[in-house]
ZAMARGU-4260 file (C-alpha; in steps of 0.2 Angstrom, whole numbers, plus 5000, padded with zeros to 4 digits):
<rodrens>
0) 4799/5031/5310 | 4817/5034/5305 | 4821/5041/5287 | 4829/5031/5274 | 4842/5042/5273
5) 4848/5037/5290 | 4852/5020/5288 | 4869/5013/5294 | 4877/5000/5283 | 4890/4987/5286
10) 4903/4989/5272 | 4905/5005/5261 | 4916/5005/5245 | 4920/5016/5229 | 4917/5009/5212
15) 4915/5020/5195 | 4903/5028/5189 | 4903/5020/5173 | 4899/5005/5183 | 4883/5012/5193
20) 4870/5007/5183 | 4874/4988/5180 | 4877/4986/5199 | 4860/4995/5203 | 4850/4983/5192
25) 4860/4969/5201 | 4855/4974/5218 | 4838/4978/5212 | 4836/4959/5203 | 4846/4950/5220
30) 4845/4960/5234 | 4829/4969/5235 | 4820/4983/5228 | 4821/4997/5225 | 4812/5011/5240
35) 4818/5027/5236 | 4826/5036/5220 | 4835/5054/5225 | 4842/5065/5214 | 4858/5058/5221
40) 4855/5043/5232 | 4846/5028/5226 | 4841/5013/5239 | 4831/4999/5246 | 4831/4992/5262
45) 4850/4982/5263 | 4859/4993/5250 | 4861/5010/5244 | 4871/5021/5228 | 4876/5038/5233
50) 4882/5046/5219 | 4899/5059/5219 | 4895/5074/5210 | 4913/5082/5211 | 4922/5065/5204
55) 4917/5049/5192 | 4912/5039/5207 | 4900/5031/5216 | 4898/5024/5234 | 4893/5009/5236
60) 4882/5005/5254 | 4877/4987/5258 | 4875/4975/5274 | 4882/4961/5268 | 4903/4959/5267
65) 4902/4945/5254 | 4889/4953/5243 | 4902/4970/5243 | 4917/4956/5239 | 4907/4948/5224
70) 4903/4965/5217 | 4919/4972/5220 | 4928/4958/5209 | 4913/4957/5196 | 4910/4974/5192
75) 4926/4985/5194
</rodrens>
């Protein structure tokens, strides 16, 4: 069985880190739950938060193109 850590998503963009914990609960409420919480990666199975711990930033990983363009415009 593969790890989470090596899943492969679609679209991968940067938003702040300010931002972080308003999208999480977003993708948590409408995309799916969450299955895992690292220390610096949080996830379920069509999205993922990797956090940046040199810089103010967070990567954002998620399978859908349109969901990435809603948050984008909504949250940053």
């Amino acid at each position: 069985m593969p790890s989470v850590l090596d899943q492969k998503f679609k679209v991968t963009f940067v938003i702040p880190v300010t931002c972080r914990n308003e999208v999480e609960r977003y993708l948590e409420k409408n995309v799916g739950g969450r299955t895992y919480y690292l220390h610096t990666k949080t996830g379920g199975k069509h999205w993922a938060i990797e956090r940046n711990q040199y810089g103010n930033t967070v990567k954002v990983s998620l399978d859908d193109e349109s969901l990435a363009s809603f948050i984008m415009l909504k949250f940053v």
